[in-house]
N, C-alpha and C positions, 0 to 999 in steps of 0.2 A: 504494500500500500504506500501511495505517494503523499510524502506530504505535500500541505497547501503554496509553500515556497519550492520546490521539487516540479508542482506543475506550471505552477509563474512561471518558474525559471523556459522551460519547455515551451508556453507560451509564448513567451517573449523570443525564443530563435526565430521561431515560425511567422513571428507577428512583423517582423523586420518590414518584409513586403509581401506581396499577395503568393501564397503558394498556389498550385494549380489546384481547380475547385475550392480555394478561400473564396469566399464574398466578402464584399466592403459598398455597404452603403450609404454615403454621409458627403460631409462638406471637406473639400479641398483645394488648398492653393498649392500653386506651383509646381503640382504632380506628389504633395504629402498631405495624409490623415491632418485636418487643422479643424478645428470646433466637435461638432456632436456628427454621431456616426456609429452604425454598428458592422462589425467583423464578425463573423458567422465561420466558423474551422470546418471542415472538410471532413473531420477526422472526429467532431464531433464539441460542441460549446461554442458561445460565443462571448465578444464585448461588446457590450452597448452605452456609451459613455463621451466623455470629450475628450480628445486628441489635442498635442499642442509638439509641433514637428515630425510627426507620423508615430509619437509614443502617447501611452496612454499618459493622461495629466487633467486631473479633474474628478469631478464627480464621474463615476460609473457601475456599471454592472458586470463581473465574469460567472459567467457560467462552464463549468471545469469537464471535460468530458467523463469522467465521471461518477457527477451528476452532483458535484459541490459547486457552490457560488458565493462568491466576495460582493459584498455589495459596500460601497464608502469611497474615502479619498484615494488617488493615484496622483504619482510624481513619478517621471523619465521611468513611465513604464512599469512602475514597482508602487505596489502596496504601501499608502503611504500617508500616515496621520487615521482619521478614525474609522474603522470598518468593522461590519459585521460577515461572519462568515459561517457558513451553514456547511457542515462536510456531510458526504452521500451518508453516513451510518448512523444522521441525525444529531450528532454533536454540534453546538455552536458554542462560538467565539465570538465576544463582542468589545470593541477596545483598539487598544493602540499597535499600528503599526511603522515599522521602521526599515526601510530598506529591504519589502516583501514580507518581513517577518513578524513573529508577536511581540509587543518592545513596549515598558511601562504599563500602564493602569491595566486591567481588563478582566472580565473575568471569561470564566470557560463552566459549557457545563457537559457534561458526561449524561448522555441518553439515556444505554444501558443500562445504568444505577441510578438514576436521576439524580443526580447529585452537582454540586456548581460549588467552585474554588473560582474565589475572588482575591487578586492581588497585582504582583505586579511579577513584568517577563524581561 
């Protein structure tokens, strides 16, 4: 099982430019991803969010093939300031992200056990 930065990471090779059968539907200047736009994978999930030089940055939505999804802030592509994240086995994460990953406040809750650890990452 991948983690949620594991698939970012993965995401972001692909997301460079359009692979064959990537979709991209959205606003662009100069031949790059600029404002609100979504990118549909081939392979399965997509982003639906704003773009600023062809990387994600802004508010948006990933949807992870899967079947986990980030929803919050993006910066140069990466997971960045406050999101929520739902992974496929029903676990969420809500809180601080740093450079893709879980970083400062947030808490986390465990499905299976239904149980929620709140602190810091």
């Amino acid at each position: 099982v991948k983690t949620a930065e594991e698939q970012e990471e993965e995401e972001e090779e692909d997301d460079e430019e359009l692979v064959v059968g990537d979709v991209y539907e959205g606003s662009m200047e100069d031949g790059v991803r600029q404002g609100q736009g979504k990118y549909t994978f081939q392979r399965g999930g997509y982003y639906d969010g704003q773009y600023k030089d062809n990387k994600k940055h802004g508010n948006g939505v990933m949807k992870f093939p899967d079947g986990g999804v980030y929803e919050g802030e993006w910066a140069e592509d990466k997971m960045q300031g406050n999101g929520f994240y739902t992974y496929a086995n029903g676990d969420m994460y809500e809180g601080a992200f740093v450079d893709g990953k879980k970083h400062g406040k947030g808490s986390y809750f465990h499905k299976a056990v239904e149980t929620q650890f709140i602190g810091e990452w």
